[in-house]
PDBQT receptor file of N, H, CA, C and O in Angstrom, charges set to zero:
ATOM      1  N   UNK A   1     156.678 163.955-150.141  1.00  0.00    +0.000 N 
ATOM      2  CA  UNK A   1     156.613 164.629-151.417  1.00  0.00    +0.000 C 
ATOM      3  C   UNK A   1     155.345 164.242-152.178  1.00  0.00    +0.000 C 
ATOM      4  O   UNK A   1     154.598 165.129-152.592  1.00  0.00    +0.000 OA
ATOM      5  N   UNK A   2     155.132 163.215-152.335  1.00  0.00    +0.000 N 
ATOM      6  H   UNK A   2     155.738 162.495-151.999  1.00  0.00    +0.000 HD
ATOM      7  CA  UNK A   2     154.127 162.449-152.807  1.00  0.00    +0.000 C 
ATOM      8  C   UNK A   2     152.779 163.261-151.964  1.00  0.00    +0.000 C 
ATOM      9  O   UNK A   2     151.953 164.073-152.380  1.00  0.00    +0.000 OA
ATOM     10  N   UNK A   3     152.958 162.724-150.795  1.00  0.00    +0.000 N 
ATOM     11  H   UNK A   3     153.630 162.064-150.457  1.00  0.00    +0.000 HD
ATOM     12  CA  UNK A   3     151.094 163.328-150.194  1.00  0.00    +0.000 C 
ATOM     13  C   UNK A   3     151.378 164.816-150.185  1.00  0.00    +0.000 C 
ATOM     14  O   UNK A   3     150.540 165.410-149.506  1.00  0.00    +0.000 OA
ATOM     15  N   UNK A   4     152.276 165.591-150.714  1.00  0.00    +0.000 N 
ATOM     16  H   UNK A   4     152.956 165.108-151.265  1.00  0.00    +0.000 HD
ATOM     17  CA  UNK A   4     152.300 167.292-151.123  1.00  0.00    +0.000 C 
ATOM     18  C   UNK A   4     152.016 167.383-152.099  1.00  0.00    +0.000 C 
ATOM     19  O   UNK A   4     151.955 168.570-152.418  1.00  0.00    +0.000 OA
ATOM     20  N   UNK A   5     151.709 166.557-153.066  1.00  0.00    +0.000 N 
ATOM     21  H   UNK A   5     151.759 165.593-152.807  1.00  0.00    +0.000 HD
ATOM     22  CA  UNK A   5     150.569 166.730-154.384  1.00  0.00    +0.000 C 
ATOM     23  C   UNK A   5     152.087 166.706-155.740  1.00  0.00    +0.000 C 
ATOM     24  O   UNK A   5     151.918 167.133-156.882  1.00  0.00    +0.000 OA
ATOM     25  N   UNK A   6     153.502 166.099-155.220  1.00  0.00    +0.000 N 
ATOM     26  H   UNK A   6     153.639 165.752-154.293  1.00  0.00    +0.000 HD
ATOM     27  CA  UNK A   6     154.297 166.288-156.194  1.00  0.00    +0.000 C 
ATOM     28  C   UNK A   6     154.287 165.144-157.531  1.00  0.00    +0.000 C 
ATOM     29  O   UNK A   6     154.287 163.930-157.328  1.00  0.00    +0.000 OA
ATOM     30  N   UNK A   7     154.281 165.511-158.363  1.00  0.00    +0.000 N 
ATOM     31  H   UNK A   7     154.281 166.498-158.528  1.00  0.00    +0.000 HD
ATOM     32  CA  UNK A   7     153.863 164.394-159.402  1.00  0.00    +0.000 C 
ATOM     33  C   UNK A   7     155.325 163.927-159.991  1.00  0.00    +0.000 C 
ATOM     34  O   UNK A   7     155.416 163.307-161.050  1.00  0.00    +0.000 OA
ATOM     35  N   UNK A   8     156.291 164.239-159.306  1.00  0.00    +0.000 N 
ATOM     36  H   UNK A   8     156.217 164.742-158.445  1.00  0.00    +0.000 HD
ATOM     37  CA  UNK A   8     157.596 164.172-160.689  1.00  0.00    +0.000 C 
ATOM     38  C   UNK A   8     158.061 162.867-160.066  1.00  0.00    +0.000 C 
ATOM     39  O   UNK A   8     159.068 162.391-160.591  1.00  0.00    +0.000 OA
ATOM     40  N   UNK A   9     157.362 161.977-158.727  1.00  0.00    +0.000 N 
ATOM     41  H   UNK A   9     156.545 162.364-158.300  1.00  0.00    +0.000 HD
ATOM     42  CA  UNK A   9     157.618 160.644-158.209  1.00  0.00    +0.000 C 
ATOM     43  C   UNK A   9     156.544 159.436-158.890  1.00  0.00    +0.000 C 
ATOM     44  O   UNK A   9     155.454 159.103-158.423  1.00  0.00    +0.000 OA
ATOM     45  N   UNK A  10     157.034 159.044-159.804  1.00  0.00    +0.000 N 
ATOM     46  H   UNK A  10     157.919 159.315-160.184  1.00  0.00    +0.000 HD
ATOM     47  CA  UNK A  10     156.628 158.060-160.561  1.00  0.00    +0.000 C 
ATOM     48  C   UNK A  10     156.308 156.270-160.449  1.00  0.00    +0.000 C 
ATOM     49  O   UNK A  10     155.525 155.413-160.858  1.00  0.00    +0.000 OA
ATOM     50  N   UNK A  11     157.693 156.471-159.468  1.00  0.00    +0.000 N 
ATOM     51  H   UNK A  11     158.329 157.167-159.135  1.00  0.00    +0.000 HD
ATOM     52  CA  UNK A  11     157.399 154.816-159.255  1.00  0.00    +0.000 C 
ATOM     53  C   UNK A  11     158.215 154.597-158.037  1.00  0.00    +0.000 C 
ATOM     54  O   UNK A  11     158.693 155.664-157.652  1.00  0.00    +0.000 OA
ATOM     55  N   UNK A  12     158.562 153.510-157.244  1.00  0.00    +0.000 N 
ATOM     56  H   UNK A  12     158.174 152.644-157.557  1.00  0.00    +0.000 HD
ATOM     57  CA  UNK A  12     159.299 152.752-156.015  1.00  0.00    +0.000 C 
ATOM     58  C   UNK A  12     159.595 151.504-156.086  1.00  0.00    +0.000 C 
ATOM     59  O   UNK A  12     158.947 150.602-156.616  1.00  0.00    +0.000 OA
ATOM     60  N   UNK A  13     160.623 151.456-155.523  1.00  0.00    +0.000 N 
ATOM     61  H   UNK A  13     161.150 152.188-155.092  1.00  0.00    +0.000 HD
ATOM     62  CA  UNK A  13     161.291 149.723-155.785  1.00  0.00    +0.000 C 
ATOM     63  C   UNK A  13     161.625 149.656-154.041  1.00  0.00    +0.000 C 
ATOM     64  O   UNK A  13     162.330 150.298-153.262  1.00  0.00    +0.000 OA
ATOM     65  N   UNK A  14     160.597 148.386-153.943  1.00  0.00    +0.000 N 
ATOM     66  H   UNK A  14     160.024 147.865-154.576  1.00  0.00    +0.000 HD
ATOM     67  CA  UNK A  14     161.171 148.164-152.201  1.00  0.00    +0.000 C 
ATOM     68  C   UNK A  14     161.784 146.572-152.182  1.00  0.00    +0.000 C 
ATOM     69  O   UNK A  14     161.177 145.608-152.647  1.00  0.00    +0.000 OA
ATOM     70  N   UNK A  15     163.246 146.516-151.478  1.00  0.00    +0.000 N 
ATOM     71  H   UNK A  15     163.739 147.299-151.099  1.00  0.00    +0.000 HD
ATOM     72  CA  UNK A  15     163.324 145.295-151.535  1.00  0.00    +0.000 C 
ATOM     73  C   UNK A  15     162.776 144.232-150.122  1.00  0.00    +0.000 C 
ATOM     74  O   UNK A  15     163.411 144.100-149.075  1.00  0.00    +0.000 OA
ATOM     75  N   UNK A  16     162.264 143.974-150.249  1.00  0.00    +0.000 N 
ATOM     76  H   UNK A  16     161.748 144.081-151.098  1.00  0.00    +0.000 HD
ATOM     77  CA  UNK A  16     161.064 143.078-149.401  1.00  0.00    +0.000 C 
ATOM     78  C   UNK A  16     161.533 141.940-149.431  1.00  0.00    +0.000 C 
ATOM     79  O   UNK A  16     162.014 141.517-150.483  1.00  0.00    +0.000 OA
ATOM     80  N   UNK A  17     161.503 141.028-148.071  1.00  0.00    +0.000 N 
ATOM     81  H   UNK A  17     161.113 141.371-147.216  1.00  0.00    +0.000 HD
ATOM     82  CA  UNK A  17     161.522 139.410-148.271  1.00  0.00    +0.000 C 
ATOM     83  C   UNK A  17     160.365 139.076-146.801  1.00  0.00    +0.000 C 
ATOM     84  O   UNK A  17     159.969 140.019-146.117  1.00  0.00    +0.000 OA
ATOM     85  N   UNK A  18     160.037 137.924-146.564  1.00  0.00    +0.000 N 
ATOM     86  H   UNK A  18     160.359 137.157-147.119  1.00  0.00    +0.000 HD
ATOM     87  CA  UNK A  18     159.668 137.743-145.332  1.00  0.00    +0.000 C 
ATOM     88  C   UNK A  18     160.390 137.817-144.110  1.00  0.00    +0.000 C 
ATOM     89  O   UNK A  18     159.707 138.255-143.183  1.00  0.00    +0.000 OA
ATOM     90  N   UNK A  19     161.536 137.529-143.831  1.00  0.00    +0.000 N 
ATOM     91  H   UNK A  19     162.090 137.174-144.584  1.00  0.00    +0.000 HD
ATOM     92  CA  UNK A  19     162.200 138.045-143.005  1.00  0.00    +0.000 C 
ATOM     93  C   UNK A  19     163.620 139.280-143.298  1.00  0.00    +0.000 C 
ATOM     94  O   UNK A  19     164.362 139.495-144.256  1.00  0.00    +0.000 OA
ATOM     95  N   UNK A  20     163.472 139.878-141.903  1.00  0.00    +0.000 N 
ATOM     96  H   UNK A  20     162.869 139.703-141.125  1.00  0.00    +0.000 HD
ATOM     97  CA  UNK A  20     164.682 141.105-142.656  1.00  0.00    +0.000 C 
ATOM     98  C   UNK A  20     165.785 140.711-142.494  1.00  0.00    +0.000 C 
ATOM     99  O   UNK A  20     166.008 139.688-141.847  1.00  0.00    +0.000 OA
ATOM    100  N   UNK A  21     166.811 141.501-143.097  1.00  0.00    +0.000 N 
ATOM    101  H   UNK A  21     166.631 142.332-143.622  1.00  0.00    +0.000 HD
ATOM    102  CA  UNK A  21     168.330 141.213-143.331  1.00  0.00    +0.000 C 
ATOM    103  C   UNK A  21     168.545 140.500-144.600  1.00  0.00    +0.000 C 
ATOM    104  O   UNK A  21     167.634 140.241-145.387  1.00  0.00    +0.000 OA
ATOM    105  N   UNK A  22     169.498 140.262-144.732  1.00  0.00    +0.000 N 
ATOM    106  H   UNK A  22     170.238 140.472-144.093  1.00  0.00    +0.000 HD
ATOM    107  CA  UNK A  22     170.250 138.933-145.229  1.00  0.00    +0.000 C 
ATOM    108  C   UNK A  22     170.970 137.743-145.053  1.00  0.00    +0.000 C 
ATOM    109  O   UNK A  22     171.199 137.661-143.846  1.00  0.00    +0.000 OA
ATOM    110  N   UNK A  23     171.406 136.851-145.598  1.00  0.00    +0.000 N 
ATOM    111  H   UNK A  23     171.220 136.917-146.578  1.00  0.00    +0.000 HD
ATOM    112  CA  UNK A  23     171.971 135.964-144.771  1.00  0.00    +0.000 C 
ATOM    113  C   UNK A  23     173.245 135.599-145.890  1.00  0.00    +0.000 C 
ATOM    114  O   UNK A  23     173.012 135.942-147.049  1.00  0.00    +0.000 OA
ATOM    115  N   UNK A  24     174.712 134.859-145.592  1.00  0.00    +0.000 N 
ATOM    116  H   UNK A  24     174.901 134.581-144.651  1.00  0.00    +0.000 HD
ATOM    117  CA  UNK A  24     175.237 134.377-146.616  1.00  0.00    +0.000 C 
ATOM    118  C   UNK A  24     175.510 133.089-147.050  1.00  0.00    +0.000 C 
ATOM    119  O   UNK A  24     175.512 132.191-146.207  1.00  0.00    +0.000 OA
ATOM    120  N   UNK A  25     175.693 132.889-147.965  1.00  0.00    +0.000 N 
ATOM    121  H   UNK A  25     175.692 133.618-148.649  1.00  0.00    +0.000 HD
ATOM    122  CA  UNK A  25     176.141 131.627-148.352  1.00  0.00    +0.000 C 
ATOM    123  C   UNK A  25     177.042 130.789-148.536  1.00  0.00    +0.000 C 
ATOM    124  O   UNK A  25     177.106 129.729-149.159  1.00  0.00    +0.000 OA
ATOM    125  N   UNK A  26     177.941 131.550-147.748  1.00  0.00    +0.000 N 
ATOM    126  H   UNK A  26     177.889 132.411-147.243  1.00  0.00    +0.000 HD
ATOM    127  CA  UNK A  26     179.527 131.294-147.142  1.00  0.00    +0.000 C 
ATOM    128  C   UNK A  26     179.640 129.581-146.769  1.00  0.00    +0.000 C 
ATOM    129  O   UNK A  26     180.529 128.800-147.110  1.00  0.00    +0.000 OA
ATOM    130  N   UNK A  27     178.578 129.353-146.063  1.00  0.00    +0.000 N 
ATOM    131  H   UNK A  27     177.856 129.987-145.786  1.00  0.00    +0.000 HD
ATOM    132  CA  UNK A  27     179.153 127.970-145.426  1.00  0.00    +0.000 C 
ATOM    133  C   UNK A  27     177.682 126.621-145.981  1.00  0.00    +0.000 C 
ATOM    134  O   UNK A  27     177.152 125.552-145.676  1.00  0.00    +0.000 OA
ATOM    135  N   UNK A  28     177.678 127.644-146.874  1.00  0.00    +0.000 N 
ATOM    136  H   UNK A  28     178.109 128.512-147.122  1.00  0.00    +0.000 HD
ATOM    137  CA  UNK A  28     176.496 126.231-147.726  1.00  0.00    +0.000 C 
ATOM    138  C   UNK A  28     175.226 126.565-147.412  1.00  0.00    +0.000 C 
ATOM    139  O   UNK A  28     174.903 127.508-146.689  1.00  0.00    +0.000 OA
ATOM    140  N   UNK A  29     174.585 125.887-147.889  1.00  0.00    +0.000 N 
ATOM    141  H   UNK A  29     174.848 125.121-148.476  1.00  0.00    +0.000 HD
ATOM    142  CA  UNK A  29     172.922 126.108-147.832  1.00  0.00    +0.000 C 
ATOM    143  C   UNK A  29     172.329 125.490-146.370  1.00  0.00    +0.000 C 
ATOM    144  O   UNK A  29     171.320 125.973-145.855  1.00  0.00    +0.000 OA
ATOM    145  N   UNK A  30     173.066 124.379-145.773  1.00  0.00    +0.000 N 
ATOM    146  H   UNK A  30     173.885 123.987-146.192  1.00  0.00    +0.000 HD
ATOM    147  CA  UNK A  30     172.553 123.817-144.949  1.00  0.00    +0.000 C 
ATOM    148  C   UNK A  30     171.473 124.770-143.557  1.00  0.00    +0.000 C 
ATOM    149  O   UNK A  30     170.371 124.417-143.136  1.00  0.00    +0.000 OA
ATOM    150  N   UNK A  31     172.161 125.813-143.201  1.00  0.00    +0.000 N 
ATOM    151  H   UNK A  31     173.056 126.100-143.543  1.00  0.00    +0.000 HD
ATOM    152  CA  UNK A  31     171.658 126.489-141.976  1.00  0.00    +0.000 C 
ATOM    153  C   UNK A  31     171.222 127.449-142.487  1.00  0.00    +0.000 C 
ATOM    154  O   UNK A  31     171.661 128.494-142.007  1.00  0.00    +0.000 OA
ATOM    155  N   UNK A  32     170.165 127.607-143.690  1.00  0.00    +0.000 N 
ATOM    156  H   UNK A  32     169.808 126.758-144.080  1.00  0.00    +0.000 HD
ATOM    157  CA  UNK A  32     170.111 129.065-144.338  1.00  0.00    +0.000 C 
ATOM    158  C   UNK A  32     168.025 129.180-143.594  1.00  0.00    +0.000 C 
ATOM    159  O   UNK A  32     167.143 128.330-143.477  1.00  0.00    +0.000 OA
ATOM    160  N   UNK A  33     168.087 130.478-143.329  1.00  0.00    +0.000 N 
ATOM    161  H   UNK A  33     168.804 131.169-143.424  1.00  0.00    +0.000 HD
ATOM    162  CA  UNK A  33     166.765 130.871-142.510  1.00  0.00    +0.000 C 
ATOM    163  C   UNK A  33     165.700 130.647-143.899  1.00  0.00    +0.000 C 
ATOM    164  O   UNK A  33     166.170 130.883-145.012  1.00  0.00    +0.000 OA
ATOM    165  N   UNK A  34     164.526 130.269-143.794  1.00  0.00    +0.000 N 
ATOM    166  H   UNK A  34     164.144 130.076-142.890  1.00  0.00    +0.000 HD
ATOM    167  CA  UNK A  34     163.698 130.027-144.834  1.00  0.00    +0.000 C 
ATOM    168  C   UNK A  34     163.052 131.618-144.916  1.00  0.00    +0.000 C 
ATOM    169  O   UNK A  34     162.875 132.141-143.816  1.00  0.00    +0.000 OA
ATOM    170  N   UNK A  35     162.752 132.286-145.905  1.00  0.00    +0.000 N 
ATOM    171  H   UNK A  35     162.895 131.862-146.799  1.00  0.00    +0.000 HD
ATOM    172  CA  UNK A  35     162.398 133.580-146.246  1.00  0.00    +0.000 C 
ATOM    173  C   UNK A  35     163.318 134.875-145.844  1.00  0.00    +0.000 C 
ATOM    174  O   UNK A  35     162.875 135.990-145.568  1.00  0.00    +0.000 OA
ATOM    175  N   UNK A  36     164.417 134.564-145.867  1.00  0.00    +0.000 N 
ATOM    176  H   UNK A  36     164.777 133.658-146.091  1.00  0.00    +0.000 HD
ATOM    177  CA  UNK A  36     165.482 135.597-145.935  1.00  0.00    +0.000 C 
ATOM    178  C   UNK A  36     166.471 135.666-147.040  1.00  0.00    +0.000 C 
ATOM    179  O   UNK A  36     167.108 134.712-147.486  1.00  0.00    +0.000 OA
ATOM    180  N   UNK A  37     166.519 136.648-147.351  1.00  0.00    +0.000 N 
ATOM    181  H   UNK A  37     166.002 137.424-146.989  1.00  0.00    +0.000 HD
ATOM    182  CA  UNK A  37     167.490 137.172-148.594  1.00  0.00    +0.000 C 
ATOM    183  C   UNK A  37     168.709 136.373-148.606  1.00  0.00    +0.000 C 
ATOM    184  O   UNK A  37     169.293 135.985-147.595  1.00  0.00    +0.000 OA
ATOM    185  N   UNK A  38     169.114 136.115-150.007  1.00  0.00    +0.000 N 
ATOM    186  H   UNK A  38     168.639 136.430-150.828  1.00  0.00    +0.000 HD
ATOM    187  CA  UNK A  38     170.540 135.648-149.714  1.00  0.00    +0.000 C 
ATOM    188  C   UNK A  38     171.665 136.655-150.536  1.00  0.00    +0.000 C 
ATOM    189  O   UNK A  38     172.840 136.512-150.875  1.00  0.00    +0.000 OA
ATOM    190  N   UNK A  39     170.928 137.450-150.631  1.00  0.00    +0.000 N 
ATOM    191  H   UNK A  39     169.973 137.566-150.356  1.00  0.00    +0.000 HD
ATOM    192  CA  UNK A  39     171.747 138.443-151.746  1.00  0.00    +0.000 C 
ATOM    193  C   UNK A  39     171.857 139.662-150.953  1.00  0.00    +0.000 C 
ATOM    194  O   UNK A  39     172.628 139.736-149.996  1.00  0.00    +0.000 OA
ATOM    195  N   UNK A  40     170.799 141.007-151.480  1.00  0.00    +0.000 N 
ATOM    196  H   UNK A  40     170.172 140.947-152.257  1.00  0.00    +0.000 HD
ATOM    197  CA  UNK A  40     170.680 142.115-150.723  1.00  0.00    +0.000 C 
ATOM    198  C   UNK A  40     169.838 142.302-149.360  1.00  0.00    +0.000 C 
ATOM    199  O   UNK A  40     168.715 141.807-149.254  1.00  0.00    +0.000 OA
ATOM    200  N   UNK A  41     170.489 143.105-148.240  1.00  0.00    +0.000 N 
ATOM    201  H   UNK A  41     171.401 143.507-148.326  1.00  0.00    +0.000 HD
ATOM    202  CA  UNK A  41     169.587 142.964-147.112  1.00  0.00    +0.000 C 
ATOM    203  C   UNK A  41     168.153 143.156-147.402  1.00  0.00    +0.000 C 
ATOM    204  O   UNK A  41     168.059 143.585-148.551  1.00  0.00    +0.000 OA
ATOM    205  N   UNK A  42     167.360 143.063-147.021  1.00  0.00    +0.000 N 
ATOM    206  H   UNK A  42     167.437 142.714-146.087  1.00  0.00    +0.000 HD
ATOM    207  CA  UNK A  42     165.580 143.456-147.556  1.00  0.00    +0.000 C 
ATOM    208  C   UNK A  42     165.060 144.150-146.257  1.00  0.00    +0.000 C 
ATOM    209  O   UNK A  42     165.962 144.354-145.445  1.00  0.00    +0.000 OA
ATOM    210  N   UNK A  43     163.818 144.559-145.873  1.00  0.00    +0.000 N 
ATOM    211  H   UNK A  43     163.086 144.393-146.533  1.00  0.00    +0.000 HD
ATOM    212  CA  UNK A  43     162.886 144.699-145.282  1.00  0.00    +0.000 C 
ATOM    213  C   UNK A  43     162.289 143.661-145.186  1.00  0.00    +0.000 C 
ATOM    214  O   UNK A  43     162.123 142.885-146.127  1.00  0.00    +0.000 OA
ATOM    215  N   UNK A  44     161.789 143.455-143.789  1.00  0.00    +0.000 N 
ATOM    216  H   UNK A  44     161.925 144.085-143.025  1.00  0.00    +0.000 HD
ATOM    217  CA  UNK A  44     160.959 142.229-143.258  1.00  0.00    +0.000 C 
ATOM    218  C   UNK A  44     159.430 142.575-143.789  1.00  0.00    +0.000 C 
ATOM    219  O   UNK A  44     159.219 143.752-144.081  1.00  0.00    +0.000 OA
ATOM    220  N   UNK A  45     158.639 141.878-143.894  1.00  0.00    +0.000 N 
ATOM    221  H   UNK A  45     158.810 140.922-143.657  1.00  0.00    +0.000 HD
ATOM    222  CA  UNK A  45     157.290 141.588-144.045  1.00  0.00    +0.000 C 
ATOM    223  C   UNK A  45     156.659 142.630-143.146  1.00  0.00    +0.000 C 
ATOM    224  O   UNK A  45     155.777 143.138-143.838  1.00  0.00    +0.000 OA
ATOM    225  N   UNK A  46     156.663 143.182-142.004  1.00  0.00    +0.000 N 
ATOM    226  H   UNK A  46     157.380 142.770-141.442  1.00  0.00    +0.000 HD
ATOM    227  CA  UNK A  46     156.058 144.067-141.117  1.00  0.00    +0.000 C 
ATOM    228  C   UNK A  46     156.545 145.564-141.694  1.00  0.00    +0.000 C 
ATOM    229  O   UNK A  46     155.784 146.505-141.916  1.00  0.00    +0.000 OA
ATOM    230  N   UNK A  47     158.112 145.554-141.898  1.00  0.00    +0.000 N 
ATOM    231  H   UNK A  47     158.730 144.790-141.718  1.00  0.00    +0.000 HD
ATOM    232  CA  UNK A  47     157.992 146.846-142.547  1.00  0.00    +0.000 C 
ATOM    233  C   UNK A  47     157.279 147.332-143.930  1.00  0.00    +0.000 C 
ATOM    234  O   UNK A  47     156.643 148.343-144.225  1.00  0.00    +0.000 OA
ATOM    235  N   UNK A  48     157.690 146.096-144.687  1.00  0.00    +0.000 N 
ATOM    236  H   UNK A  48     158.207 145.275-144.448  1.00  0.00    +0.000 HD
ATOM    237  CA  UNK A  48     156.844 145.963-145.857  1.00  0.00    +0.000 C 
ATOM    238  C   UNK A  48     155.370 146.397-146.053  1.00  0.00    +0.000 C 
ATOM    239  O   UNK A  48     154.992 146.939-147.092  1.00  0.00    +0.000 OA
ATOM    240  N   UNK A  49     154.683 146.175-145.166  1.00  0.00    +0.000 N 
ATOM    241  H   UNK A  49     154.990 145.735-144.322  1.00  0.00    +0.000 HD
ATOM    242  CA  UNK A  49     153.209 146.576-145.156  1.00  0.00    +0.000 C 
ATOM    243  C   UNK A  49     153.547 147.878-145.039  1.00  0.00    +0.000 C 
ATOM    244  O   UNK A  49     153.652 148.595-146.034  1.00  0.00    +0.000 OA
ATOM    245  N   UNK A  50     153.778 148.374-143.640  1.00  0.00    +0.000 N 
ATOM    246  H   UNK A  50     153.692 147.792-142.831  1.00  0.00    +0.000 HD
ATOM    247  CA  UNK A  50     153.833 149.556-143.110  1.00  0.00    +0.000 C 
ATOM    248  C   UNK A  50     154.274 150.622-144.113  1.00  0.00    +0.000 C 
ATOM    249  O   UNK A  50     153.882 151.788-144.127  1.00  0.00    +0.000 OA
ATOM    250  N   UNK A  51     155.153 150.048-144.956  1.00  0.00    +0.000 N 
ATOM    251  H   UNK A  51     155.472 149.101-144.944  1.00  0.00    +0.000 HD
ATOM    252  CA  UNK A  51     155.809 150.936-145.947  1.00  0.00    +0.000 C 
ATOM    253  C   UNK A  51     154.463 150.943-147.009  1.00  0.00    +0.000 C 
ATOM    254  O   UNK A  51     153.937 152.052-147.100  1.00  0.00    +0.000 OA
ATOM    255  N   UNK A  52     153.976 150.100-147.639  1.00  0.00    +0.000 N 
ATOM    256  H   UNK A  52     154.403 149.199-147.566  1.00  0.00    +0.000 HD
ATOM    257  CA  UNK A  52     153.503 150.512-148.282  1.00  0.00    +0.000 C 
ATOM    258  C   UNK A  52     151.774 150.673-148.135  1.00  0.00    +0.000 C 
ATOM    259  O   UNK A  52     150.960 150.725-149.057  1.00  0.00    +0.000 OA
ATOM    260  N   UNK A  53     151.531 150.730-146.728  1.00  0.00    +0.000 N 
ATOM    261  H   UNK A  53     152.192 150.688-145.979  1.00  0.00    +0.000 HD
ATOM    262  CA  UNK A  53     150.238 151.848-146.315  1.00  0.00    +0.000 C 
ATOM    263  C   UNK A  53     150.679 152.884-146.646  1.00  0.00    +0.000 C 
ATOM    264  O   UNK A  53     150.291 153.306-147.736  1.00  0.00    +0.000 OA
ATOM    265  N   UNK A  54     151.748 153.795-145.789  1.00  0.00    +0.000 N 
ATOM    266  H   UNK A  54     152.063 153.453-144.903  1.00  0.00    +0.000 HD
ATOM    267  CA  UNK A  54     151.742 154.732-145.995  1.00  0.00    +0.000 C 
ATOM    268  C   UNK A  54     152.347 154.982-147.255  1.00  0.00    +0.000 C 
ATOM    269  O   UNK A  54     153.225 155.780-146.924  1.00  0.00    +0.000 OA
ATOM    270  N   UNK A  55     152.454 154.830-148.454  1.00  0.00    +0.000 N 
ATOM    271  H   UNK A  55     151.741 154.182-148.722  1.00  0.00    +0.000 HD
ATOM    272  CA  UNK A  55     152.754 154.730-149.998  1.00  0.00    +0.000 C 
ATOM    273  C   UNK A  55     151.229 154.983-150.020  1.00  0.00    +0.000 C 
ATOM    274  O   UNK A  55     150.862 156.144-150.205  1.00  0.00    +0.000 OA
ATOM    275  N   UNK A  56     150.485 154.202-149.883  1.00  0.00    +0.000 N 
ATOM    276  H   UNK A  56     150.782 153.260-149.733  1.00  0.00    +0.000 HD
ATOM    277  CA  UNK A  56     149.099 154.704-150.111  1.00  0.00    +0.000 C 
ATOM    278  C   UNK A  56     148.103 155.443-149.762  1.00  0.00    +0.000 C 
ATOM    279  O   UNK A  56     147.159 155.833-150.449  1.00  0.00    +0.000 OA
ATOM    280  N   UNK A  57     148.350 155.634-148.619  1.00  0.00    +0.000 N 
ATOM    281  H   UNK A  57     149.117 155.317-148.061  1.00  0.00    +0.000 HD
ATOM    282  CA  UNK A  57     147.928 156.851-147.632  1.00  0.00    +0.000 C 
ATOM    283  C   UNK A  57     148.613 157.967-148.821  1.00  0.00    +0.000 C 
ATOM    284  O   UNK A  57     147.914 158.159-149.816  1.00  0.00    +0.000 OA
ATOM    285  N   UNK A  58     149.714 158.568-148.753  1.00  0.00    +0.000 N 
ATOM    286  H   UNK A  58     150.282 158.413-147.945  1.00  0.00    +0.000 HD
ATOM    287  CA  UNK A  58     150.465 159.519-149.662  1.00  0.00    +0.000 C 
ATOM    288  C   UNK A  58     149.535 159.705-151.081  1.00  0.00    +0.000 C 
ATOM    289  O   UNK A  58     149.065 160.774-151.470  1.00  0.00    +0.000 OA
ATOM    290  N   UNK A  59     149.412 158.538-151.669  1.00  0.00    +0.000 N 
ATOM    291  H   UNK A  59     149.794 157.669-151.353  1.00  0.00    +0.000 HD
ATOM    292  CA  UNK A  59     148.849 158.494-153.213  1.00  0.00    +0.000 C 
ATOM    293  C   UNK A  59     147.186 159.428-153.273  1.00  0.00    +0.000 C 
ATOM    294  O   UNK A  59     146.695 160.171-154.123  1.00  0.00    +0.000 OA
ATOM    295  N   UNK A  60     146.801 159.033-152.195  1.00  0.00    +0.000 N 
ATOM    296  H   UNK A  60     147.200 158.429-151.504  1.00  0.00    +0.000 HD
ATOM    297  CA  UNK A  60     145.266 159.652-151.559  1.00  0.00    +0.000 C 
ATOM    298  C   UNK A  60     145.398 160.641-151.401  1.00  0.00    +0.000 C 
ATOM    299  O   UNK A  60     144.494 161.408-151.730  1.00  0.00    +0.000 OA
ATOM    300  N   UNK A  61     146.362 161.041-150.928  1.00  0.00    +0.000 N 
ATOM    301  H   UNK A  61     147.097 160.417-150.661  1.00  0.00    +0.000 HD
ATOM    302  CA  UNK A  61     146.553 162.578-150.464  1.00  0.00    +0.000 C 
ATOM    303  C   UNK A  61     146.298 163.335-151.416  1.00  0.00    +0.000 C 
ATOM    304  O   UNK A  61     145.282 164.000-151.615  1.00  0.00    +0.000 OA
ATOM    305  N   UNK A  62     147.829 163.184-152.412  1.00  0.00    +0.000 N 
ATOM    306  H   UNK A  62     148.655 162.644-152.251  1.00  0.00    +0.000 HD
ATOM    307  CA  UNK A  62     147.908 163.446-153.646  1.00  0.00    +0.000 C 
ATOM    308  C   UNK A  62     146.912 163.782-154.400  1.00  0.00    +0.000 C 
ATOM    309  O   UNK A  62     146.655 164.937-154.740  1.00  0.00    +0.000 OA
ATOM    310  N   UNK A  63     146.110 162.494-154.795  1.00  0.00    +0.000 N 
ATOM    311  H   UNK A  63     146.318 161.556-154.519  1.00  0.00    +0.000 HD
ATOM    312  CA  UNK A  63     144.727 162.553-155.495  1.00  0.00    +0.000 C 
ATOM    313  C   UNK A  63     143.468 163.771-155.126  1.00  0.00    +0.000 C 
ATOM    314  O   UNK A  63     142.771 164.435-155.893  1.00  0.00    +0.000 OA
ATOM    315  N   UNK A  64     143.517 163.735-153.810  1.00  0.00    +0.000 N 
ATOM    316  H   UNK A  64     144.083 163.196-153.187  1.00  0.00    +0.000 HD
ATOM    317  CA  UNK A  64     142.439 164.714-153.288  1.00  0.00    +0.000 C 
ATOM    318  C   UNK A  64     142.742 165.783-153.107  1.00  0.00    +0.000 C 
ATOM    319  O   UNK A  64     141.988 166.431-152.382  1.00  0.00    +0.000 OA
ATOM    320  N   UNK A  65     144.073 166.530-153.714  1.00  0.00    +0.000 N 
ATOM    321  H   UNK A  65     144.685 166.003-154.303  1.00  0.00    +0.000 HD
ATOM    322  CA  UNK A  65     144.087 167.736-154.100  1.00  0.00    +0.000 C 
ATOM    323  C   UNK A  65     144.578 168.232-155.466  1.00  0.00    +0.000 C 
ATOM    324  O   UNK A  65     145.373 169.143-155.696  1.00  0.00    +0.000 OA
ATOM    325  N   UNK A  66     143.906 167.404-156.349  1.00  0.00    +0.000 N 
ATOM    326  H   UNK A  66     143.260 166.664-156.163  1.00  0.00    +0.000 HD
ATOM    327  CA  UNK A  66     143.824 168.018-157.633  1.00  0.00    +0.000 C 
ATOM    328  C   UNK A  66     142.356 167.519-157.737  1.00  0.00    +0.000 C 
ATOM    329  O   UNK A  66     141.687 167.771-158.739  1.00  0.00    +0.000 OA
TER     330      UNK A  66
């Protein structure tokens, strides 16, 4: 929608951590993965980029046809 020149997309919320998923906190902190969510699942760091190249790739688009 965005790289079709639509303007009524304003903003994005990505939830991102370094690693993907989540994890819980059921059995204590002891075995908890360092850079993983402990709340909502996230996107890993690799999608994270990827997602937001093409967020910017799109924004370019956009731009160069007005």
């Amino acid at each position: 929608q965005i790289a079709g020149g639509s303007r009524t997309i304003v903003s994005t919320m990505l939830e991102s951590h370094l690693v993907a998923g989540a994890q819980s906190l059921d059995d204590g902190t002891s075995g908890l993965l360092y850079g993983q969510s402990v709340t909502d699942a996230c996107m890993g760091w690799e999608t994270t980029v990827e997602v937001l190249d093409g967020l910017a790739a799109a924004v370019r688009a956009r731009r160069s046809k007005s």
